[in-house]
Every structure is written in C-alpha cells, then in structure tokens.
Chimera marker file (.cmm) of the C-alpha trace (Angstrom):
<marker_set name="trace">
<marker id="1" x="-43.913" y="-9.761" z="17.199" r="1" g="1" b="0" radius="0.5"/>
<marker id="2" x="-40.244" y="-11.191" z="16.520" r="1" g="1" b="0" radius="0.5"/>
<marker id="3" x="-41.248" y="-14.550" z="16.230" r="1" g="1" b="0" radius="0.5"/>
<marker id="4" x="-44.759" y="-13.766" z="14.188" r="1" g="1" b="0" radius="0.5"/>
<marker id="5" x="-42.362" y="-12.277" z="11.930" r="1" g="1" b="0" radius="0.5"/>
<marker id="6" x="-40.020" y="-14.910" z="11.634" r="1" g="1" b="0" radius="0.5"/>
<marker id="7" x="-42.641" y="-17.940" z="11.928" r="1" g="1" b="0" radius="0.5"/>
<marker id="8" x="-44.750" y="-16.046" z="9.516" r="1" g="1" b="0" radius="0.5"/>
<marker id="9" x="-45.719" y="-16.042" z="5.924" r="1" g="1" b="0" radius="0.5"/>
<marker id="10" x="-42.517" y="-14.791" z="3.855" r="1" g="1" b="0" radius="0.5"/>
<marker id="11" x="-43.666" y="-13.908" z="0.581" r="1" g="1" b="0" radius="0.5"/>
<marker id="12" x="-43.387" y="-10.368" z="1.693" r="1" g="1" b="0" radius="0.5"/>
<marker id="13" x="-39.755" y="-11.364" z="2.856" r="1" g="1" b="0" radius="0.5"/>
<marker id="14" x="-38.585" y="-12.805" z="-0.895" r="1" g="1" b="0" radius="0.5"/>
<marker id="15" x="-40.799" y="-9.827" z="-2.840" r="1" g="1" b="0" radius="0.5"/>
<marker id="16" x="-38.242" y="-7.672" z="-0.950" r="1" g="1" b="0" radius="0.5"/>
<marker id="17" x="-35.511" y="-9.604" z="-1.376" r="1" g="1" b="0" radius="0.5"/>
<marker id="18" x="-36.233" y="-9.618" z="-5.347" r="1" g="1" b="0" radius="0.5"/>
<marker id="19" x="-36.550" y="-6.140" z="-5.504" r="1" g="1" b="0" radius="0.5"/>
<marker id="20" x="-33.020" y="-4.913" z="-4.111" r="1" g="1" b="0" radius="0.5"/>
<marker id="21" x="-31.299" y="-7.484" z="-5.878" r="1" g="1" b="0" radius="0.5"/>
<marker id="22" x="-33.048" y="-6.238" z="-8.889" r="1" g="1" b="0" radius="0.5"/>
<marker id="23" x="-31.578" y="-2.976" z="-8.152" r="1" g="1" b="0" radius="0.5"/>
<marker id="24" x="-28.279" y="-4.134" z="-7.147" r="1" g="1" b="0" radius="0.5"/>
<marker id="25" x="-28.001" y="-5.762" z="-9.873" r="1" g="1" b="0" radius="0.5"/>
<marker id="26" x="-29.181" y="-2.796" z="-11.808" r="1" g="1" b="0" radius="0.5"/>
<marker id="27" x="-26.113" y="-0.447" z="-10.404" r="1" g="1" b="0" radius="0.5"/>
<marker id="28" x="-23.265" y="-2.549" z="-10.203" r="1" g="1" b="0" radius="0.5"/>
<marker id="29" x="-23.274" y="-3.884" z="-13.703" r="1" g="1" b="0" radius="0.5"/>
<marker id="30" x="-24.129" y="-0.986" z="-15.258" r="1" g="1" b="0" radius="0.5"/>
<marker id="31" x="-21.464" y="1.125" z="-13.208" r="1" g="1" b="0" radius="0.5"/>
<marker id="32" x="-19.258" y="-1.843" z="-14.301" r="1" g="1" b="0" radius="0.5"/>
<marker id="33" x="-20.123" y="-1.848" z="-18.004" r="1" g="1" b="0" radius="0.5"/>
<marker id="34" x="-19.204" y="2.058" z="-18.414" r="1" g="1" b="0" radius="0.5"/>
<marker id="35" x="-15.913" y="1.185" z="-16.738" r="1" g="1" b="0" radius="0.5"/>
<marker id="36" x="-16.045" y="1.663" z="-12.919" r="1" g="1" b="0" radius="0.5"/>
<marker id="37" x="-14.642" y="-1.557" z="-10.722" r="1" g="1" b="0" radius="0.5"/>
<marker id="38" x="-18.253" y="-1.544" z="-8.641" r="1" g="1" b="0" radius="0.5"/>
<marker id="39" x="-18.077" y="-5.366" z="-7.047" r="1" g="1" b="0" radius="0.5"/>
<marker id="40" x="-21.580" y="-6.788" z="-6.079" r="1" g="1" b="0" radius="0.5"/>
<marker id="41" x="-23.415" y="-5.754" z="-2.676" r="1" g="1" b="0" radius="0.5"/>
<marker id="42" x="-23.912" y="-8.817" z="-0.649" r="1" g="1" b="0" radius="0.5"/>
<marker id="43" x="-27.016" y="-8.690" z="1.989" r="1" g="1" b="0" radius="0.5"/>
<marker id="44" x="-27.647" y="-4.878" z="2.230" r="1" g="1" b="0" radius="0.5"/>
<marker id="45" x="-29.686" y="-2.123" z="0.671" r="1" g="1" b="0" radius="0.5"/>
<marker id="46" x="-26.643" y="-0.509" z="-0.051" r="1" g="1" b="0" radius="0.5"/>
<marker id="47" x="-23.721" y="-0.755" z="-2.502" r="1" g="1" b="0" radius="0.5"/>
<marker id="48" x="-20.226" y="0.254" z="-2.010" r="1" g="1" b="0" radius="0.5"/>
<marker id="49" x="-17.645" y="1.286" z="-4.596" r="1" g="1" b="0" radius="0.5"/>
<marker id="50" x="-14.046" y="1.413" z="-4.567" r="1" g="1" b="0" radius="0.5"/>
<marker id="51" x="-13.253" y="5.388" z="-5.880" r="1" g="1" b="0" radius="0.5"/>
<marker id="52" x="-12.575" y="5.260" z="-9.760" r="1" g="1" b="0" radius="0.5"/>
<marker id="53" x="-9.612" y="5.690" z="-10.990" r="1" g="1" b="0" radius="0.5"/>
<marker id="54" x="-7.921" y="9.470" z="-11.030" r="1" g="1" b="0" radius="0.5"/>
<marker id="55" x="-9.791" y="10.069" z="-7.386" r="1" g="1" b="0" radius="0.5"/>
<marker id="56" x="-8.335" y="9.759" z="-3.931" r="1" g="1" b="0" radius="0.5"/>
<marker id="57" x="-11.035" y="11.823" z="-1.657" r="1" g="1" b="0" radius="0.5"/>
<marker id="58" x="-14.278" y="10.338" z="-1.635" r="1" g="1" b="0" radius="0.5"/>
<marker id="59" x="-16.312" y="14.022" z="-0.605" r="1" g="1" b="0" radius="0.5"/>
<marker id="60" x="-14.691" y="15.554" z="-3.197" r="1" g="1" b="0" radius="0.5"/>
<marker id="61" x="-15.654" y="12.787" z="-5.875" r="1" g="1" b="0" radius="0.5"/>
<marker id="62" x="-19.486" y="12.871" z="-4.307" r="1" g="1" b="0" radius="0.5"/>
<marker id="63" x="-19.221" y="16.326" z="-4.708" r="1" g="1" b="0" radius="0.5"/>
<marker id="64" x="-18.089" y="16.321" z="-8.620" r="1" g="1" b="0" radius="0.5"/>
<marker id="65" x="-20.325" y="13.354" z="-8.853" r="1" g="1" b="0" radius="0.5"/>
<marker id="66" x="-23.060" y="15.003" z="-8.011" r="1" g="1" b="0" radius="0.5"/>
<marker id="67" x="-22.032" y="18.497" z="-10.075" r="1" g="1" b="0" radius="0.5"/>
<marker id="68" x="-21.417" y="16.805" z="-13.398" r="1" g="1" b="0" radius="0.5"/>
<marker id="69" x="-23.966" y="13.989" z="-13.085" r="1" g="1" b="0" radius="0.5"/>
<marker id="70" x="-26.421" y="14.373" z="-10.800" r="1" g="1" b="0" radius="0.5"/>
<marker id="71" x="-26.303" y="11.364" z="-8.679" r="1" g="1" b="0" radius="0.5"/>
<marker id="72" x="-25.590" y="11.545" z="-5.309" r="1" g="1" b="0" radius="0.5"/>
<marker id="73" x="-23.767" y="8.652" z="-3.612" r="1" g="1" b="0" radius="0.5"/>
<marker id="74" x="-22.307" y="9.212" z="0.338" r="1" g="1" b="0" radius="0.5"/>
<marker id="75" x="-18.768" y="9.680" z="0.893" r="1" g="1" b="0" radius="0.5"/>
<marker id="76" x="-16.737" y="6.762" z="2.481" r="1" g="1" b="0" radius="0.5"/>
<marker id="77" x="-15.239" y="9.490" z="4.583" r="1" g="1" b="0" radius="0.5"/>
<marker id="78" x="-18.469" y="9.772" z="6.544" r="1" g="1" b="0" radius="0.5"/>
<marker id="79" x="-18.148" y="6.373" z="7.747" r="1" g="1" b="0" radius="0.5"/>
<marker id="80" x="-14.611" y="6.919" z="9.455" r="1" g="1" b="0" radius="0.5"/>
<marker id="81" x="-10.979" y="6.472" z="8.192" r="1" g="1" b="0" radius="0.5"/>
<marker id="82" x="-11.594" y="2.789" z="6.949" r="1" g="1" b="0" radius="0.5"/>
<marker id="83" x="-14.442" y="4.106" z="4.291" r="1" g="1" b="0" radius="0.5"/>
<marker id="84" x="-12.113" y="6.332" z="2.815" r="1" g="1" b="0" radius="0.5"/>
<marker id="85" x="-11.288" y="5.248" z="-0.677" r="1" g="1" b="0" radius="0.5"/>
<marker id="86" x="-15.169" y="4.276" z="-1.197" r="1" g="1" b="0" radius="0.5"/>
<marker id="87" x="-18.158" y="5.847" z="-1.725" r="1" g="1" b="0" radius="0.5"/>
<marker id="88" x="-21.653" y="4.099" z="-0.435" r="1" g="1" b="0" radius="0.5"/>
<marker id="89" x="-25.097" y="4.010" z="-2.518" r="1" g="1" b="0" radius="0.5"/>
<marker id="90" x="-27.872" y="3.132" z="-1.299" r="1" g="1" b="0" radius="0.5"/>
<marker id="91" x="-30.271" y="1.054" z="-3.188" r="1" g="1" b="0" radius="0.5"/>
<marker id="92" x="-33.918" y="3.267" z="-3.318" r="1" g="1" b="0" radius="0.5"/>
<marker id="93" x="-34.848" y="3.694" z="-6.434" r="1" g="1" b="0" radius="0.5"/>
<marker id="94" x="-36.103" y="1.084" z="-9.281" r="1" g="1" b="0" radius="0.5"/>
<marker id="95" x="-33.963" y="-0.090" z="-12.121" r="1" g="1" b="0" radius="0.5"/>
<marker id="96" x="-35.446" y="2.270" z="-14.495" r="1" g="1" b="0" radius="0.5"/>
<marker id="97" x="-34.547" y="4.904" z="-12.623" r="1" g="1" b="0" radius="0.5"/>
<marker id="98" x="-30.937" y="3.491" z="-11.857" r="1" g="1" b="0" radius="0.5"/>
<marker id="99" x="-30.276" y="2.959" z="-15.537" r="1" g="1" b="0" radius="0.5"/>
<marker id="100" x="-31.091" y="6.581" z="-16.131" r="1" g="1" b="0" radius="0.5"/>
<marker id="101" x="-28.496" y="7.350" z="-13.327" r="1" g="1" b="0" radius="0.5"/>
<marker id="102" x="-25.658" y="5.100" z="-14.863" r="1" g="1" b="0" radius="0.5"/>
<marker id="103" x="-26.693" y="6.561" z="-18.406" r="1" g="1" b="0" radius="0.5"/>
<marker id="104" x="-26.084" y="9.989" z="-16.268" r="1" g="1" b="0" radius="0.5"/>
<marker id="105" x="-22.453" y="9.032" z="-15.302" r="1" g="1" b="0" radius="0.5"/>
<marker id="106" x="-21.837" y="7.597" z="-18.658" r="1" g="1" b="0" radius="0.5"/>
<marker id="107" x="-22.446" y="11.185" z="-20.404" r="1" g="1" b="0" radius="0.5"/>
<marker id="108" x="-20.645" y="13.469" z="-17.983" r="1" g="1" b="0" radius="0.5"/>
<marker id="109" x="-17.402" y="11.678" z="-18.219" r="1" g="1" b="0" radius="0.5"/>
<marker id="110" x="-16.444" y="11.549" z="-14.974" r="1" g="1" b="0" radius="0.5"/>
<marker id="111" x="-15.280" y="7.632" z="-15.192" r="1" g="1" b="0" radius="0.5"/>
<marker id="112" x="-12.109" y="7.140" z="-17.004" r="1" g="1" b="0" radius="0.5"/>
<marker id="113" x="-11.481" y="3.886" z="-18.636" r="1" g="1" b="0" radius="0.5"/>
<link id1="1" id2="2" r="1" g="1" b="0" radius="0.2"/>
<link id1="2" id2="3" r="1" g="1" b="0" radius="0.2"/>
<link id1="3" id2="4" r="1" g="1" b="0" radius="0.2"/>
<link id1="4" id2="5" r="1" g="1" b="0" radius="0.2"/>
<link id1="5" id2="6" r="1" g="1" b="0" radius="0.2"/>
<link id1="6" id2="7" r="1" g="1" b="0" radius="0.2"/>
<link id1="7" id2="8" r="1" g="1" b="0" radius="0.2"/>
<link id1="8" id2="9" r="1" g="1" b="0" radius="0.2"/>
<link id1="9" id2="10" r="1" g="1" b="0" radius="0.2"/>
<link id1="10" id2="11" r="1" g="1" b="0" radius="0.2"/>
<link id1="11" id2="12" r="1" g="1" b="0" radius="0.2"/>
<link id1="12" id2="13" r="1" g="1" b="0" radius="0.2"/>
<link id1="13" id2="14" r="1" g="1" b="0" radius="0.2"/>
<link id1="14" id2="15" r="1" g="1" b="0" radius="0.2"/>
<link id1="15" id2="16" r="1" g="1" b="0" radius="0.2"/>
<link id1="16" id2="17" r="1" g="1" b="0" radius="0.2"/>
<link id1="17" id2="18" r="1" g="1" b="0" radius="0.2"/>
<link id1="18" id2="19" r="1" g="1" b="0" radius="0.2"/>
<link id1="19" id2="20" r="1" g="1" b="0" radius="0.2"/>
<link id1="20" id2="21" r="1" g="1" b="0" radius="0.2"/>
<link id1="21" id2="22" r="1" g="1" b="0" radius="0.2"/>
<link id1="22" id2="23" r="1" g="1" b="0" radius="0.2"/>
<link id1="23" id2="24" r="1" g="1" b="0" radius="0.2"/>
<link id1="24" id2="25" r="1" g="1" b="0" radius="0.2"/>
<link id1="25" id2="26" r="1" g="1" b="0" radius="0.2"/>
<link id1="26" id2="27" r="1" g="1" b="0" radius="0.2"/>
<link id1="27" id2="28" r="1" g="1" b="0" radius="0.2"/>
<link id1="28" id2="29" r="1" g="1" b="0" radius="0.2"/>
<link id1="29" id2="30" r="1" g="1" b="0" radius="0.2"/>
<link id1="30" id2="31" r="1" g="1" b="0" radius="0.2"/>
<link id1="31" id2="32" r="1" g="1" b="0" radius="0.2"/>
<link id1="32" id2="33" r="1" g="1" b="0" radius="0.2"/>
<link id1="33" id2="34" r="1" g="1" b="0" radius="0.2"/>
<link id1="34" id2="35" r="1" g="1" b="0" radius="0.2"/>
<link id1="35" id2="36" r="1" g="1" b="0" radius="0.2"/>
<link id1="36" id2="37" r="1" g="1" b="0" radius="0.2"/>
<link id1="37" id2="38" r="1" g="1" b="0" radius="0.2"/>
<link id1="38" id2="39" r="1" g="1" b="0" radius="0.2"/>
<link id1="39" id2="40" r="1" g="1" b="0" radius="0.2"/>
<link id1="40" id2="41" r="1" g="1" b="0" radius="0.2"/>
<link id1="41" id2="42" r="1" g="1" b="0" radius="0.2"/>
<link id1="42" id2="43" r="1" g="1" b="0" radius="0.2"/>
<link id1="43" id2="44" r="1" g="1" b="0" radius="0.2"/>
<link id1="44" id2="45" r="1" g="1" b="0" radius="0.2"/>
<link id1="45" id2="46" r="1" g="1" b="0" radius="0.2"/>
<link id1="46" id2="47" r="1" g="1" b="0" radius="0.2"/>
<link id1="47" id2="48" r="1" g="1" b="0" radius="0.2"/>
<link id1="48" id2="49" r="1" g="1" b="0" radius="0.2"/>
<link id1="49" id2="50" r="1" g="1" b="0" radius="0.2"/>
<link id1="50" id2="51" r="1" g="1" b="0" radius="0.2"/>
<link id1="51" id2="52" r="1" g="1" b="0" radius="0.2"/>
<link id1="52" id2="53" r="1" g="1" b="0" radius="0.2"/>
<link id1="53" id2="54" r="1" g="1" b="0" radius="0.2"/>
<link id1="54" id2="55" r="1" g="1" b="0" radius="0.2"/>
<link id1="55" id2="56" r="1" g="1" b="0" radius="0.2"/>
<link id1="56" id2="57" r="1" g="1" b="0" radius="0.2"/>
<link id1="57" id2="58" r="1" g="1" b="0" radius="0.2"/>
<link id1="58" id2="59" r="1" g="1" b="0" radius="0.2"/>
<link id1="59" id2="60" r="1" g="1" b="0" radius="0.2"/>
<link id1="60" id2="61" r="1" g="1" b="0" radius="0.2"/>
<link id1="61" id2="62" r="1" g="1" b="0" radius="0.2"/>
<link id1="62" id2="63" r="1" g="1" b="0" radius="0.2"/>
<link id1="63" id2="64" r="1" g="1" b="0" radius="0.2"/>
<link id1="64" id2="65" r="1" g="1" b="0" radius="0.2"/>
<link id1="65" id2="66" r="1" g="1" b="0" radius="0.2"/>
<link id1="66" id2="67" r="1" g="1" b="0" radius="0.2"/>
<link id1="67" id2="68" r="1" g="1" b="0" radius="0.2"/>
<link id1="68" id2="69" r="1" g="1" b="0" radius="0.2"/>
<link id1="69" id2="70" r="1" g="1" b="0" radius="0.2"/>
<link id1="70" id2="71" r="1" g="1" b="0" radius="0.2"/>
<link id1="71" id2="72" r="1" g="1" b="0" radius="0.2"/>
<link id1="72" id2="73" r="1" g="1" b="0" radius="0.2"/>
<link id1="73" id2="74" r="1" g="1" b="0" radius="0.2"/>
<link id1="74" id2="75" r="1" g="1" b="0" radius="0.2"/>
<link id1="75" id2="76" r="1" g="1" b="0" radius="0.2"/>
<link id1="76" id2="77" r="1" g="1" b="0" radius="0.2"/>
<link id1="77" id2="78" r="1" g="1" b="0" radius="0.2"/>
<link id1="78" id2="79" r="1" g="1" b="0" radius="0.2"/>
<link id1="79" id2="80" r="1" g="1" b="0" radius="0.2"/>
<link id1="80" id2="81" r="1" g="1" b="0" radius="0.2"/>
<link id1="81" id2="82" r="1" g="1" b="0" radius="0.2"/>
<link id1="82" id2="83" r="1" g="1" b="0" radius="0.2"/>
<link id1="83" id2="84" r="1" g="1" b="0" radius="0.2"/>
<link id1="84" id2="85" r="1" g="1" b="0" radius="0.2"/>
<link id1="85" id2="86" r="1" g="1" b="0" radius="0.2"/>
<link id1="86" id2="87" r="1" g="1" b="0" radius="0.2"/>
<link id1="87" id2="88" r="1" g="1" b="0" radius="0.2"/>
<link id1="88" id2="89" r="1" g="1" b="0" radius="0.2"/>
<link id1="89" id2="90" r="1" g="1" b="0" radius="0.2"/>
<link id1="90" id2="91" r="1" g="1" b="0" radius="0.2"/>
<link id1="91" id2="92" r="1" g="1" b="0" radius="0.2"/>
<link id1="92" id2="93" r="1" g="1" b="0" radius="0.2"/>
<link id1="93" id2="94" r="1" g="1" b="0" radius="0.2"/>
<link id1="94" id2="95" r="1" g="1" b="0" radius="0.2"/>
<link id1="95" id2="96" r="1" g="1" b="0" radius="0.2"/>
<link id1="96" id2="97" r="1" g="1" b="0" radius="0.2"/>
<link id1="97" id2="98" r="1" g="1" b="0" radius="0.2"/>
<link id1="98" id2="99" r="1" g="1" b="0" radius="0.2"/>
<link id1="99" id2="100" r="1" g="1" b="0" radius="0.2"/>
<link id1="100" id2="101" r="1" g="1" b="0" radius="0.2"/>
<link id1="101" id2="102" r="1" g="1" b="0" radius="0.2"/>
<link id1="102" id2="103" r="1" g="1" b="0" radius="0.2"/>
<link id1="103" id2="104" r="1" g="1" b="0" radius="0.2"/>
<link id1="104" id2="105" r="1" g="1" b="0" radius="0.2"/>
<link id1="105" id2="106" r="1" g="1" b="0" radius="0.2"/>
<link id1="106" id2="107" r="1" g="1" b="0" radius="0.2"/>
<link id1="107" id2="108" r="1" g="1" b="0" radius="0.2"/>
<link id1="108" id2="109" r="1" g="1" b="0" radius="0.2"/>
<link id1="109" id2="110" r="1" g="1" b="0" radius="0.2"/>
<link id1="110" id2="111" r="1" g="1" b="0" radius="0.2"/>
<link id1="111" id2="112" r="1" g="1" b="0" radius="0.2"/>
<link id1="112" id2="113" r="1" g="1" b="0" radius="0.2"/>
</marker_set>
C-alpha cells in the first residue's frame, strides 16, 4: 500500500497540499496583520505562535483566548517545558472560516500592538 501510495497518482497529494497552505496562509498573515508575531508553518497542519506580547503562560492565554474570542488554540504547555511560551493551532477549518476567527481576535482586544 506504501509504495501504491507513493508510486501513485498525486493530484490528491498537491489538492491537499493547496488546501493547508491556503489556510496557513490564511492564519498567519492575518494574525500578523492585527499585530501578533505568528511566523509561517512549514510542512504541518499545524501553526505555532510565539505568546503575544503582555502573556507569559500559554493555558492561561488559551484560556482568555478562548473567553474573549472564541478561538481555541492548544497550549504550548501541553507539549512539555520546551512549548511553553507558544501556543499550537491546528489548521481545520477553511479560510473563510479562519478570517472570521482573526476578525474574532481583532475585536476582543486581546493582542496589543
């Protein structure tokens, strides 16, 4: 099955490939353009931020996140001592969807510039 897979057609393959970057693209510039330092994800269906600026716990930033906003990202902390200082999103829903999350963010204030 590995090598059907890999010896296979790949238009499947790129349509995926299309669509994360789509919504990569999506959430890192517009967390970027409403002031957070979000860099681009690199290979992965998920994105990782640095914690904006006035925050040092990541839980406790998901947890405000969440509160004032509505968006729910995964602590850092989760992932051991290293992830602390991040928070990790992972990259599920379209752009449409995504830009109503960053317009979300925008309104509640929660990112100081």
């Amino acid at each position: 099955a590995a090598i059907a897979a890999l010896e296979g057609p790949q238009d499947m393959v790129e349509t995926q490939r299309q669509a994360y970057q789509a919504r990569r693209d999506a959430l890192c510039s517009g967390l970027r353009s409403i002031g957070w330092d979000m860099p681009d994800s690199q290979g992965t269906m998920f994105a990782w931020a640095p914690l904006p600026k006035g925050f040092t716990n990541s839980a406790e930033f998901c947890f405000q996140l969440l509160d004032r906003s509505g968006l729910l990202c995964t602590p850092g902390s989760a992932f051991g001592t290293l992830g602390e200082g991040h928070v990790r999103f992972a990259l599920v829903q379209p752009p449409a969807v995504i830009q109503e999350a960053i317009r979300a963010v925008a309104d509640c204030g929660i990112i100081q510039k």
